[in-house]
N, C-alpha and C positions, 0 to 999 in steps of 0.2 A: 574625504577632501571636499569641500562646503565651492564652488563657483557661483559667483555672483556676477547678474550680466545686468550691465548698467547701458540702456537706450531710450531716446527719449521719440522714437520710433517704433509705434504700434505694430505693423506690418515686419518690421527687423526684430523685434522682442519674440515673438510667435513663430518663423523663420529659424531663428537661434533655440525656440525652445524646442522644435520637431527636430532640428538638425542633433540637439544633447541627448534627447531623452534616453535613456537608460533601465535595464532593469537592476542593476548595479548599485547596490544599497550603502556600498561606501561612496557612492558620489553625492552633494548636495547641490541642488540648485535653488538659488534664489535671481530672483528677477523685476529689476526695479525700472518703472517706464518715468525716466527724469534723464536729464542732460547733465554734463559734465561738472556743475553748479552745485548740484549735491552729493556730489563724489568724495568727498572726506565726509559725512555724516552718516552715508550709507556703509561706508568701510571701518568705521567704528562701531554702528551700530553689527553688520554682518560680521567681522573679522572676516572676509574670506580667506583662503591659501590659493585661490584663482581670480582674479579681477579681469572680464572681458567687458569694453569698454570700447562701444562708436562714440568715435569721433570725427566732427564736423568739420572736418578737411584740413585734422591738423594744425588747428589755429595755436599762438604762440602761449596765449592764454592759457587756454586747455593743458596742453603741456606742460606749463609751471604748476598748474592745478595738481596734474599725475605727479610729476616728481616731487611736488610736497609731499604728497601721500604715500608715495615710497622711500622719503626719506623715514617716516615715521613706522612705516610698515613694511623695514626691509625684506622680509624673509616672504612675503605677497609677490606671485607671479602675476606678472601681467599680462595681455594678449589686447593690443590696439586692434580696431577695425576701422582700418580708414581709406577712402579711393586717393589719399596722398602718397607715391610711394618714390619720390623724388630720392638720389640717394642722399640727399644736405638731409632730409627730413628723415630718413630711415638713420644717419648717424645719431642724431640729436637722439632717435628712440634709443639707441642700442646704447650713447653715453648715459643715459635716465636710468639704464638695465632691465627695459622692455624685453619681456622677451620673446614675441615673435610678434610681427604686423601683418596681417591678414589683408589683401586688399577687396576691395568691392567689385564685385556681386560675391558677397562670400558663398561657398559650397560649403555641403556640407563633409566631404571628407577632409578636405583641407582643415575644417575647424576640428573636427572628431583627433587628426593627428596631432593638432598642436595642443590639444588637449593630453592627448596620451605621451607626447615628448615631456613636457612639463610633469606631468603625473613620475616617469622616467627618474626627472632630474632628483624629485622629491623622496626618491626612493634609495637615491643614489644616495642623496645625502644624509640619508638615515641609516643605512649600512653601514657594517664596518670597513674602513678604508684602508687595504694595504698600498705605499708607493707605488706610481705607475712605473714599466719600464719605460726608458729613452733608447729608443733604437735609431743612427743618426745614416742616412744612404748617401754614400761620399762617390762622384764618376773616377774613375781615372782619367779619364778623359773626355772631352764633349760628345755627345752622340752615345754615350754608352747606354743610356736605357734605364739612367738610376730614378728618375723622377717617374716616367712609366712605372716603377716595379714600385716604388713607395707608395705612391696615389693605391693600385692595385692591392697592395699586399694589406696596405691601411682596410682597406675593401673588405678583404677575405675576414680579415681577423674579424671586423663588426658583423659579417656576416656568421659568426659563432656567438654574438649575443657577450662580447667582450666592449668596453664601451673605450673606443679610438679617436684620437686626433691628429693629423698630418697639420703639421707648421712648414710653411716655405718658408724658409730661410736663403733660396736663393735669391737675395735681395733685391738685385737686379734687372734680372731679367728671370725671375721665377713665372711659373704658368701652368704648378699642377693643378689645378682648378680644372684646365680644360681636360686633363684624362680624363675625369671621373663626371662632370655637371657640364652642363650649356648655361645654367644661374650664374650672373654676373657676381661677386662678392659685392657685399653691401661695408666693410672694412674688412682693411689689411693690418700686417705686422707693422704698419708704419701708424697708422690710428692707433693700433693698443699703446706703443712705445710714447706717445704723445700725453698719453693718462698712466703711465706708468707708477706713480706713487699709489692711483687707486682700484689698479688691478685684481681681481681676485678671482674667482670660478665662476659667479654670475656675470662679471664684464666681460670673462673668456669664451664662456659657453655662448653671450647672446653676439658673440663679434663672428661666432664661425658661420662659414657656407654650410647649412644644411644636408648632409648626401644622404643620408640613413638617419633614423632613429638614434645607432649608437655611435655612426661616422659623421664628425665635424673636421673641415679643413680653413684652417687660418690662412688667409691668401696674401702672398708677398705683394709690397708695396706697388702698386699700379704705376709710377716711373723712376726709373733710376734715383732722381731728385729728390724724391720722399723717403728715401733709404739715404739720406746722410744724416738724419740724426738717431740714427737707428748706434746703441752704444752695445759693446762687448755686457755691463751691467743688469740693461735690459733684457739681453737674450738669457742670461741667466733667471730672472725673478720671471721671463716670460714662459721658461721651462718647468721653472720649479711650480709653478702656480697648475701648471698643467698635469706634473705630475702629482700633483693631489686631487685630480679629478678626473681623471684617463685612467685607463688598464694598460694601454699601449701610448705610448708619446713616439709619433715617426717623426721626423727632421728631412726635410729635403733639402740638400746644404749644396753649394755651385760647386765647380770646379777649384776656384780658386781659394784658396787656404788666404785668411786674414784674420784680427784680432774678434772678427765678429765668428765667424765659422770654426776659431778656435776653441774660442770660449763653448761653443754648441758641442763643439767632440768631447769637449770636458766633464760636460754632464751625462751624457751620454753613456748608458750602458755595455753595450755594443755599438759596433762600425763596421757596416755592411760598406765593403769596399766593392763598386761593381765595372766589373770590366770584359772586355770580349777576348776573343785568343788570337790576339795580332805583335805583334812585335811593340809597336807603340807603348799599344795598354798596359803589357806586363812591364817595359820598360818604367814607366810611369809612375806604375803600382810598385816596384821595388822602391821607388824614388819617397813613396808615400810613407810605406812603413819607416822608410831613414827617418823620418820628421815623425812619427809617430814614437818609436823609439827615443828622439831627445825630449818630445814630451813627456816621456816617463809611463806611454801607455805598455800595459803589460800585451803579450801576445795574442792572449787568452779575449783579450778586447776586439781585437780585429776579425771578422768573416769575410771571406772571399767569396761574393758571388759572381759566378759565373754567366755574362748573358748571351744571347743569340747563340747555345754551342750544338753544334754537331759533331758526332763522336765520328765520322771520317776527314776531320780537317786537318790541315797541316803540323799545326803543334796542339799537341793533348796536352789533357787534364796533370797529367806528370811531371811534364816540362815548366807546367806553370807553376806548382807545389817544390819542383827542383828550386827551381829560379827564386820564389820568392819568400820558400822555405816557412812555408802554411797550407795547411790541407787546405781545399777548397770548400767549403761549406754546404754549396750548391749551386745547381746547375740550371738554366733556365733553357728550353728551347730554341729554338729557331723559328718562329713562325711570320714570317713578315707581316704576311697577307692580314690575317688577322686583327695584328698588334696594331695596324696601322689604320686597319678600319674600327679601331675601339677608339684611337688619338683620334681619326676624322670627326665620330659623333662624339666625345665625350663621354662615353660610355663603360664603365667597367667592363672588362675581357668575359668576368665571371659570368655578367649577364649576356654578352653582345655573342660567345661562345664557349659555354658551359663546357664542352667535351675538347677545345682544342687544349692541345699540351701544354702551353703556356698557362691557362687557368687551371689544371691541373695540377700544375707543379708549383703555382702559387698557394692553391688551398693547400696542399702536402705543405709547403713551409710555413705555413698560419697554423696546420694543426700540431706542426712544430712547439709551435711557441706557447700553444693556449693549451687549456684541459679544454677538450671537448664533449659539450653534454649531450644526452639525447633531446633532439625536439619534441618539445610535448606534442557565443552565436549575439547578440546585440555588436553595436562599434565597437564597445570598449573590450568586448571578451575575445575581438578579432585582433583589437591591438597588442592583447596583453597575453593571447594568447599562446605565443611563442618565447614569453619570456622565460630563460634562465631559471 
């Protein structure tokens, strides 16, 4: 892979090149001390597959400059360095399909990683591609803990080196962002729906919130109001687009069933229905599968997960399988304390408490779903280290 680092900054050229160096003989670097002026000359002359590129605070120029040059050199990753990181200015990179903005004083591991993301992407795309699953996490009821367990479970599975995307879908008032990141999303499902005709794995990949390497989370539209042109249509082409480039596609879908949350169950491979053992929930939950039924969904589509249970409560796991006449799939614990100190920081469970039951019986249902491999000294041998 050839990276080519265009600055017209002596002091930032030398910086960048101590931060790359490598003993990694599949990487190239070239390094050219010139400004954004001669950025299509250098990129015919190089071809690179990496184009890292200061620029001078973002100017509007510059940036029609970049997207000339990716218009003609689509399949060139790019990587801005700029101390702009306004989010008007961060959109404009992500509709060009920048794919990460680095800001100023750059570090050197931050650049090491978006090198090794992108290295990722290109890998990915050269493999051979089976359909991702769609797994869609529906509440019975508010309060049940289904966006907690999607953000999470999304977690687990990238944590086995499976490459994941959680989509909020609940359009409204969605917020799994905050389980898993304290990073603001730079676009939502209402910004991809806006360029919908020119959608595709590069404008989806560079729109997600970052959490991992192989965990990207698409964040629901930041007010009510930007979720009305959000169409049944899009949520389809915004699914399928993802399941060409995901292992796992999670759906975090609201409570309320409409032609937009319908269309998402429909693609949907599974439908993790999550509910607690109260009277309400199961009531609810039998209410769901009626509408799932006249949708034509087969049985075999529905899971019943179980959340907050303890095996001395008042109505068990039997009475809920009588009632709703479906095994239970699985069970999650009870752990309040925890759970809620993982929602306070933003923090995955897995990390914030490796050994409580809750992260426990999440990784057991990721190692569910995934084949598990075993885990197998420069940046690049530490990034690449653990790959698959």
């Amino acid at each position: 892979m050839k990276v080519a680092v265009l600055s017209r900054n002596p002091e930032m050229l030398k910086n960048l090149s101590d931060f790359l160096a490598t003993d990694d003989s599949s990487i190239q670097l070239q390094f050219w001390p010139a400004g954004a002026t001669h950025l299509a000359a250098m990129v015919e002359q190089e071809q690179p597959g990496v184009l890292l590129l200061e620029t001078a605070g973002g100017r509007e120029d510059e940036l029609n400059g970049v997207e000339r040059v990716m218009i003609r050199h689509p399949d060139m990753a790019v990587i801005l360095i700029c101390a702009q990181n306004q989010p008007e200015f961060l959109l404009s990179a992500m509709r060009m399909g920048v794919r990460e903005v680095i800001p100023m004083p750059v570090s050197g591991p931050a650049l090491q990683q978006a090198i090794g993301r992108i290295r990722e992407r290109i890998s990915w795309r050269s493999a051979p591609q089976l359909p991702g699953q769609v797994l869609a996490f529906l509440p019975c009821k508010g309060g049940s803990g289904s966006t907690f367990l999607a953000a999470n479970l999304a977690y687990a599975i990238a944590a086995e080196k499976k490459r994941v995307c959680l989509i909020d879908l609940n359009l409204h008032f969605g917020d799994a962002a905050l389980h898993v990141s304290e990073q603001a999303p730079s676009a939502t499902v209402a910004d991809l729906v806006a360029q919908i005709q020119r959608l595709d794995g590069a404008l989806l990949e560079s729109s997600m919130l970052r959490i991992t390497p192989y965990f990207g989370l698409l964040a629901a539209p930041d007010s009510p109001e930007n979720a009305v042109d959000v169409r049944p249509e899009s949520i389809e082409r915004l699914i399928t687009v993802a399941r060409g480039c995901y292992d796992y596609v999670l759906l975090d879908l609201s409570r309320t069933l409409d032609a937009n949350s319908i269309k998402a169950l429909d693609c949907a491979d599974a439908i993790y229905l999550v509910l607690q053992l109260t009277l309400p929930f199961i009531r609810d939950g039998g209410r769901l599968l009626q509408i799932f039924a006249s949708l034509g969904y087969p049985k075999e589509k529905v899971r019943v997960l179980v959340n907050r249970f303890e095996k001395d409560g008042e109505i068990g796991l039997r009475d809920v399988e009588q009632t709703l006449g479906l095994k239970v799939a699985r069970t999650i614990p009870n752990s309040f304390g925890a759970v809620a100190e993982s929602i306070n920081h933003g923090r995955p469970i897995i990390d914030l408490a490796p050994r409580d039951p809750v992260a426990r019986a999440l990784r057991e249902l990721a190692g569910e779903l995934v084949q598990i491999k075993p885990r197998s000294g420069g940046w690049w041998q530490r990034l690449r280290g653990n790959a698959a």
